[in-house]
C-alpha positions in Angstrom: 21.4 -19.0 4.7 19.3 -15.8 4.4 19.1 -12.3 2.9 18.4 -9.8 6.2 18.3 -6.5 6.9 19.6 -5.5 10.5 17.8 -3.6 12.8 20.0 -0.4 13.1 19.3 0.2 9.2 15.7 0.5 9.9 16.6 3.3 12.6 17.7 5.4 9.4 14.7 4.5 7.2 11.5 3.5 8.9 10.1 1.8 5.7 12.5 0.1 3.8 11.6 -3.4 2.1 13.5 -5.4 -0.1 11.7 -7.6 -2.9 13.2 -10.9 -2.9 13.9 -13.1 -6.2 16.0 -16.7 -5.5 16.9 -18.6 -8.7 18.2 -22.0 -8.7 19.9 -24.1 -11.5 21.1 -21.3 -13.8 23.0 -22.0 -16.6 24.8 -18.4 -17.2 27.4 -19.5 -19.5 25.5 -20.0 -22.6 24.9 -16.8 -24.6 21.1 -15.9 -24.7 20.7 -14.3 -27.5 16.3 -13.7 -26.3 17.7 -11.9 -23.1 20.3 -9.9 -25.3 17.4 -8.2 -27.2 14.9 -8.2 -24.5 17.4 -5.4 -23.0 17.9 -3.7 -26.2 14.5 -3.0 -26.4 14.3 -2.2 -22.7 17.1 0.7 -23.1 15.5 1.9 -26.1 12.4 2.2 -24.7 13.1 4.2 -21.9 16.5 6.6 -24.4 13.2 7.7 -26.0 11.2 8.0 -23.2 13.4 10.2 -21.4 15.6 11.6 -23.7 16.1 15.6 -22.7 15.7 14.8 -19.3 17.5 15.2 -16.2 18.2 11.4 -14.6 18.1 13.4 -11.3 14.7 14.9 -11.6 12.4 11.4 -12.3 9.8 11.5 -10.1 10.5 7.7 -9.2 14.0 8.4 -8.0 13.2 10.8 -5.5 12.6 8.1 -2.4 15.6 6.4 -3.3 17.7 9.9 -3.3 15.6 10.9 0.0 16.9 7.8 1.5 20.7 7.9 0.2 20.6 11.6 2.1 19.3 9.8 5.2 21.8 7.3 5.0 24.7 9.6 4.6 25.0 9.0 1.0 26.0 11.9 -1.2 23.6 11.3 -4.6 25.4 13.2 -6.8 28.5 11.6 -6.9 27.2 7.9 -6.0 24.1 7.5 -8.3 22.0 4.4 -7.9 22.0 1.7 -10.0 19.5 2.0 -12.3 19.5 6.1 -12.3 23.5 5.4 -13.5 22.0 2.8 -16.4 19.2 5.3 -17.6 22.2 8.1 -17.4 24.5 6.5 -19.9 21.0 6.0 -22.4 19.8 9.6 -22.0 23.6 10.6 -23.1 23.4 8.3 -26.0 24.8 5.4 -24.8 23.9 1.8 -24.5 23.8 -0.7 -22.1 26.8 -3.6 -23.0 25.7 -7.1 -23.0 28.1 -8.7 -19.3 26.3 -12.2 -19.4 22.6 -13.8 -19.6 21.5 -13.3 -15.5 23.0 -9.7 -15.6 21.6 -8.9 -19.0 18.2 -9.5 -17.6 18.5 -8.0 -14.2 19.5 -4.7 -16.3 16.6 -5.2 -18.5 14.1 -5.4 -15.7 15.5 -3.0 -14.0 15.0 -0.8 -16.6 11.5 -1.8 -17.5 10.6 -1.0 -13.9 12.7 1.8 -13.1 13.5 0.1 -9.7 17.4 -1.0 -8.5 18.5 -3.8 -9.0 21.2 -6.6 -7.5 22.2 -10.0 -8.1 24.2 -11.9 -5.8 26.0 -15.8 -6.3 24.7 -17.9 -3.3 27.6 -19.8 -3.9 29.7 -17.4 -3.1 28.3 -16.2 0.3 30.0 -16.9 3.5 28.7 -16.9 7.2 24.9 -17.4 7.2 24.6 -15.1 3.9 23.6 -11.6 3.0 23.1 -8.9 5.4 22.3 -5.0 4.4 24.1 -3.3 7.6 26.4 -0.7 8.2 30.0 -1.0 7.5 32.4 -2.0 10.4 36.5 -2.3 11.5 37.7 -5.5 9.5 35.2 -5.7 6.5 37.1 -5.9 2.9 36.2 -4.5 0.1 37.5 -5.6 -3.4 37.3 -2.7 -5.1 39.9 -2.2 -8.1 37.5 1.5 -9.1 37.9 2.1 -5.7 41.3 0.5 -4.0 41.1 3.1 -1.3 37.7 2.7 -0.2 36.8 6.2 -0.7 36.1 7.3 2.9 34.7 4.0 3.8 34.1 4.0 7.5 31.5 2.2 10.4 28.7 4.8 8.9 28.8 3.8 5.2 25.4 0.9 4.6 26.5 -2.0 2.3 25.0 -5.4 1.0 27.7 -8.0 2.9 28.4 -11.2 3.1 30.5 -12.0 6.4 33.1 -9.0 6.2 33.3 -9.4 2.7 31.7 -6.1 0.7 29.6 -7.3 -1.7 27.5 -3.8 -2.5 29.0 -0.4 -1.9 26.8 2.5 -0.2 23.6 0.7 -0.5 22.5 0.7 -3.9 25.6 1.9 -5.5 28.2 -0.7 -6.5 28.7 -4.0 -6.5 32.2 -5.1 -5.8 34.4 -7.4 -7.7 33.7 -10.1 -5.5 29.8 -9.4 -5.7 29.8 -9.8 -9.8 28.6 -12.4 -11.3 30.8 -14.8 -13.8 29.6 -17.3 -16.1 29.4 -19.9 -13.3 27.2 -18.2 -11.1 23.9 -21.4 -11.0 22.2 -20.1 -7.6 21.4 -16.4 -7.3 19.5 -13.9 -5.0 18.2 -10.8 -6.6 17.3 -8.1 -4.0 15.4 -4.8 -4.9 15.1 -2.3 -3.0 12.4 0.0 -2.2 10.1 1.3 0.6 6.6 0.7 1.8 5.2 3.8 -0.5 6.3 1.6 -3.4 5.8 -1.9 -2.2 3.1 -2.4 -5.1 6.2 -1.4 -7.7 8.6 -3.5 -6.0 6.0 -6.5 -6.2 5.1 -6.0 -10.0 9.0 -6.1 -10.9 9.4 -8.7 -8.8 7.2 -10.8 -10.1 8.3 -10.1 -13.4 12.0 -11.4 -12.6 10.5 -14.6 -11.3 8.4 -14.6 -14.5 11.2 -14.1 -17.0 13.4 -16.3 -15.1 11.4 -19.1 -15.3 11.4 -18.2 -19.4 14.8 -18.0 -20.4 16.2 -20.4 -18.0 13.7 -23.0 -16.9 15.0 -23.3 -13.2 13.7 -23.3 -9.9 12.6 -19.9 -8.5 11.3 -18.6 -5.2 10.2 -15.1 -4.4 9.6 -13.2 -0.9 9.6 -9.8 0.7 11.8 -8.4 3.7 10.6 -5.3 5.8 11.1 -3.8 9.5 8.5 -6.5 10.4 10.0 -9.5 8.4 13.7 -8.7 8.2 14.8 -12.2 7.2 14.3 -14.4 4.2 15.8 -17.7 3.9 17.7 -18.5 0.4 19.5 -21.2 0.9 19.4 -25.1 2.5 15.6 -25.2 3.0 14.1 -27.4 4.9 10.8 -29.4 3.6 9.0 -27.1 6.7 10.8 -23.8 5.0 8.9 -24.7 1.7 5.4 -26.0 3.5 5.8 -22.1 5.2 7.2 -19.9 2.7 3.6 -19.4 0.9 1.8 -18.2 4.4 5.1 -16.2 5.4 4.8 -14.4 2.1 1.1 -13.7 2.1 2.0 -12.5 5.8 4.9 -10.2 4.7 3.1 -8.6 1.9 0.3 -8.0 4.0 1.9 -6.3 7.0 4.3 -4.3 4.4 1.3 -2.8 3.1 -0.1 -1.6 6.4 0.1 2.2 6.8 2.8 3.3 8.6 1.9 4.2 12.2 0.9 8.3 12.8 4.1 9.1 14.4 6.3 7.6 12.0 7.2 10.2 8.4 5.6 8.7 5.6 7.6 7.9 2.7 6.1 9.1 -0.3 5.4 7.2 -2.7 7.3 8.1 -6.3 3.7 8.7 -8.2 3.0 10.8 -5.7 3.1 14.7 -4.6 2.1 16.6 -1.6 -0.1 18.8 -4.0 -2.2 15.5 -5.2 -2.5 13.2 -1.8 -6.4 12.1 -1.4 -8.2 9.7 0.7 -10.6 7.7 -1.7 -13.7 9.3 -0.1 -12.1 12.6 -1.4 -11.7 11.9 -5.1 -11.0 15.1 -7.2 -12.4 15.5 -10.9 -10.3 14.9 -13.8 -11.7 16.1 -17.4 -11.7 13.8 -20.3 -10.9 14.9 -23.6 -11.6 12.0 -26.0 -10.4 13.8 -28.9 -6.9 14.2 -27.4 -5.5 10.7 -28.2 -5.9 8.5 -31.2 -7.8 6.0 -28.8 -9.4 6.1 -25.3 -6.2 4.9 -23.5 -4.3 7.8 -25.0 -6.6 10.0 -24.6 -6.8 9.1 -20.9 -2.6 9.7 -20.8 -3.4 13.1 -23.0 -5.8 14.6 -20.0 -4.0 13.4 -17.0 -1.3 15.5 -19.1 -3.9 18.4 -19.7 -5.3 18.3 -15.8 -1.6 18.2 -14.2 -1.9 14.9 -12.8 1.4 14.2 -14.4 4.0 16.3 -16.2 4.4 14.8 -19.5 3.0 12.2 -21.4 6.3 9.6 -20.6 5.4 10.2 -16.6 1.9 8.7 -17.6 3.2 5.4 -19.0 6.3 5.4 -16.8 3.4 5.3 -13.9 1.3 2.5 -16.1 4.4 0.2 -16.7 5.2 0.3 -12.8 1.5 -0.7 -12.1 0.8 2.5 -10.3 -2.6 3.0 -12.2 -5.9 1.5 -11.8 -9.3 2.3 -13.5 -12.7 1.0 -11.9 -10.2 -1.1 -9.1 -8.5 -3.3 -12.4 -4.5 -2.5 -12.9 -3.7 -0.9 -15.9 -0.2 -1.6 -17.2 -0.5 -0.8 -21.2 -2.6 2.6 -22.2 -3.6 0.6 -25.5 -5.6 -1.9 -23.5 -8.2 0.4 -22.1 -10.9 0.2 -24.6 -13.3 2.5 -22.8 -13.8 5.7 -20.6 -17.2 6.2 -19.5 -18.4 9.2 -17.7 -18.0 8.7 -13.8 -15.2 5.9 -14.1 -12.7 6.0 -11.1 -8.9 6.5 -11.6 -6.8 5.3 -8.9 -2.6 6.7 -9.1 -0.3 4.9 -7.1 -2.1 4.2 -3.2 -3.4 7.8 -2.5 -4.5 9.9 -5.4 -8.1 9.1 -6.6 -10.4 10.7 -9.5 -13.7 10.7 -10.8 -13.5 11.0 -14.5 -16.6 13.3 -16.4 -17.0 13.5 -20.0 
């Protein structure tokens, strides 16, 4: 049983990857009171760190929009997962606790800014999940949406055999894609391109991580691109687990590869045309040390100053995704940083690099 994406999607957009989380022996039918105010402080996290804002105008969300457009998707009325959670905060909503594994896919999915979805093995038919376009005889189990909505053989979806399981790519799950209290074996994809494939990583890892916390089973991670569409969830062989470290290490590696010349780039969310440079090209930024009440915020305070980044929220939005390195180490908490010396590098996201002067 595997997770695949078929070839035809990949005519539509060149550089989609899907990080793979599989979690086995989950009991989701005990309330978990940890994960419950894990994703309080998630949501209240990110109300204040983008409360004024328009959803539609985070820099992050702009690949995922880009690629909704490509795929015949209009984004205004069918907003992504996690750009539809961060919506109801900004408006001063919350987020209602469903169950323990959807309470912490929400949470990390919020932490990260990246979509999320969460899919019962058990549940799949056929040889498992597939992200493909929609054709004559699927079903969708829609009670929102009984009509369908204009669903025709141009709409992409996350199925299982003809059964819908995730509407327009990254929109909707189904009712037979949620996930009740029984759910014990689960596949979380999360989508995202090869400009962002360090992001994807970092919240993927994170899952596993937090998985492994609050429910002590078994967990397996991987990575599906245009090179590697396939990853096996299901029914593994002792040869599928002897392979699935060196298939990893292989995927990772060739989804990090630049794309080739002839192929559009997709840009990476941290990224703008104005800031793109090759690391033999690093532009100066300015440190004010007097700007922040300690050398990490300070360091937020002057990217802010040099117009690196718009506000002070893009900053750590851009540290919490691990887009942000200093001297080649990963930066993920401002407060860490306990120096800045005059000539220290500053590395944003894969292609924006500065030499920092005092």
């Amino acid at each position: 049983m595997f997770i695949k994406i078929e070839a035809g999607v990949f005519e539509k957009q060149n550089d989609l990857l899907i990080g793979v989380v599989v979690a086995e022996g989950v009991d989701n039918s005990t309330e978990n009171r940890e994960i419950v105010e894990y994703l309080n402080t998630a949501a209240a996290k990110q109300r204040e760190a983008f409360s004024g804002q328009a959803v539609k105008d985070i820099k992050c969300f702009e690949p995922y929009r880009g690629a909704m457009r490509n795929f015949g998707i209009s984004v205004s009325r069918n907003k992504m997962s996690v750009e539809a959670l961060l919506g109801r905060l900004v408006k001063g909503g919350d987020i209602p606790s469903i169950n323990p594994v959807v309470d912490l896919a929400n949470a990390v999915s919020l932490e990260h800014l990246l979509p999320f979805g969460t899919h019962d093995i058990d549940s799949l038919i056929d040889d498992g999940i597939t992200i493909r376009f929609a054709r004559a005889g699927d079903i969708i189990n829609d009670p929102q949406d009984p009509e369908g909505s204009g669903f025709d053989d141009e709409e992409v979806v996350y199925a299982s055999g003809n059964s819908i399981r995730t509407r327009r790519w990254i929109w909707r799950q189904t009712a037979d894609g949620k996930i009740g209290e029984n759910a014990k074996n689960l596949v979380f994809p999360i989508d995202g391109f090869s400009g962002n494939v360090d992001a994807i990583l970092t919240a993927r890892d994170d899952l596993a991580s937090r998985l492994r916390h609050f429910f002590g089973c078994t967990v397996r991670v991987g990575l599906i691109h245009k090179d590697s569409p396939a990853y096996k969830i299901f029914n593994l062989t002792e040869d599928d687990l002897k392979s699935a470290d060196d298939n990893l290490k292989a995927a990772e590696s060739a989804a990090r590869a630049p794309a080739p010349a002839s192929l559009p780039r997709q840009e990476n969310a941290s990224e703008t045309p104005q800031t793109q440079h090759t690391a033999g090209d690093p532009l100066t930024l300015n440190y004010d040390e007097t700007s922040g009440e300690n050398p990490g915020q300070a360091l937020i305070a002057s990217m802010e100053k040099a117009g690196i980044v718009k506000t002070r929220s893009e900053a750590r939005r851009l540290l919490q995704q691990g887009a942000v390195k200093l001297n080649g180490e990963k930066i993920t908490d401002a407060n860490n940083i306990q120096h800045i010396n005059d000539g220290d590098a500053l590395q944003i996201g894969k292609a924006r690099f500065f030499r920092i002067k005092r």
